[in-house]
N, C-alpha and C positions, 0 to 999 in steps of 0.2 A: 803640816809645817815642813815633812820631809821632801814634798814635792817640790815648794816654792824656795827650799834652799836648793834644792838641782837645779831650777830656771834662777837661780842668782848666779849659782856656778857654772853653767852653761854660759850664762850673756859674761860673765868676767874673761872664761875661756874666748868664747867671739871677740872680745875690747881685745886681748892680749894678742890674738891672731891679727885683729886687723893695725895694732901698732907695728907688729912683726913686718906687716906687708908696707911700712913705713908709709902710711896716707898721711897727706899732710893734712893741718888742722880741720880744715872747712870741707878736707872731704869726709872725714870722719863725724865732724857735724853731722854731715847733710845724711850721711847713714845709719851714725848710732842715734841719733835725737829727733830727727825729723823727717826722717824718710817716710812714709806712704805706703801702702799696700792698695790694693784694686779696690777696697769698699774706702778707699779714701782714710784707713786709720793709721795712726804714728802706733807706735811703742808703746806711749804714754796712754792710748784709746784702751790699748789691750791689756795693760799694768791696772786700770782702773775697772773696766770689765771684770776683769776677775780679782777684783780686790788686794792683788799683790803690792800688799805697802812695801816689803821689799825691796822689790824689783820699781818700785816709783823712785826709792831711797840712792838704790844702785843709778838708776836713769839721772838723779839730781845732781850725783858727787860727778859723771861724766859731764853733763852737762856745766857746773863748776869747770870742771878740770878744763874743758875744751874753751872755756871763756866765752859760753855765747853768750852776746849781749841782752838787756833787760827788754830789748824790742821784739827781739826773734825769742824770747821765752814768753811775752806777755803773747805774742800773733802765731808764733808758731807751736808754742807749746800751749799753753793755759786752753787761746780758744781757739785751738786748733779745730774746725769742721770738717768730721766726717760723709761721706757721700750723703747721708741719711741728714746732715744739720746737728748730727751733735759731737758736744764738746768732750773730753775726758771730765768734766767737772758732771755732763748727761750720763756716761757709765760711772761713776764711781756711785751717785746718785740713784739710779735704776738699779746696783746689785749689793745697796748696802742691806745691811741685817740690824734693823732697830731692837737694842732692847731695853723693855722697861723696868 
């Protein structure tokens, strides 16, 4: 837990830097919520890979706050496609821990 509260406090620190750097809304969008990396994953790919409900929680209240709308959350977030074809709903699925 002590880890994924420093990557919470980490990405707050980054939010507070990049309002510092006064981006206006939609560039902050397109960086904090839907930005990409080279194997094609958002935030949200990597939030779900490693099962950081957190840091999904932190991604949500931004995503809120920034007012993306219900179309670029349903296409850009939900089924977002990474290079490989999957979605954050394929990692969070692939690294869950069932118990019975």
């Amino acid at each position: 837990m002590a880890a994924t509260r420093s990557k919470v406090q980490l990405l707050e620190r980054l939010w507070v830097w990049a309002k510092e750097l006064q981006l206006n809304p939609e560039e902050l969008r397109n960086i904090v919520c839907l930005s990409k990396d080279n194997s094609g994953q958002t935030p949200w790919h990597e939030a779900a890979l490693r099962g950081k409900v957190e840091v999904f929680e932190k991604l949500w209240d931004w995503a809120t706050e920034l007012q993306l709308n219900p179309e670029d959350l349903r296409i850009k977030v939900c089924f977002s496609k990474d290079n490989s074809g999957q979605t954050p709903w394929h990692k969070a699925a692939g690294s869950a821990t069932l118990k019975y």
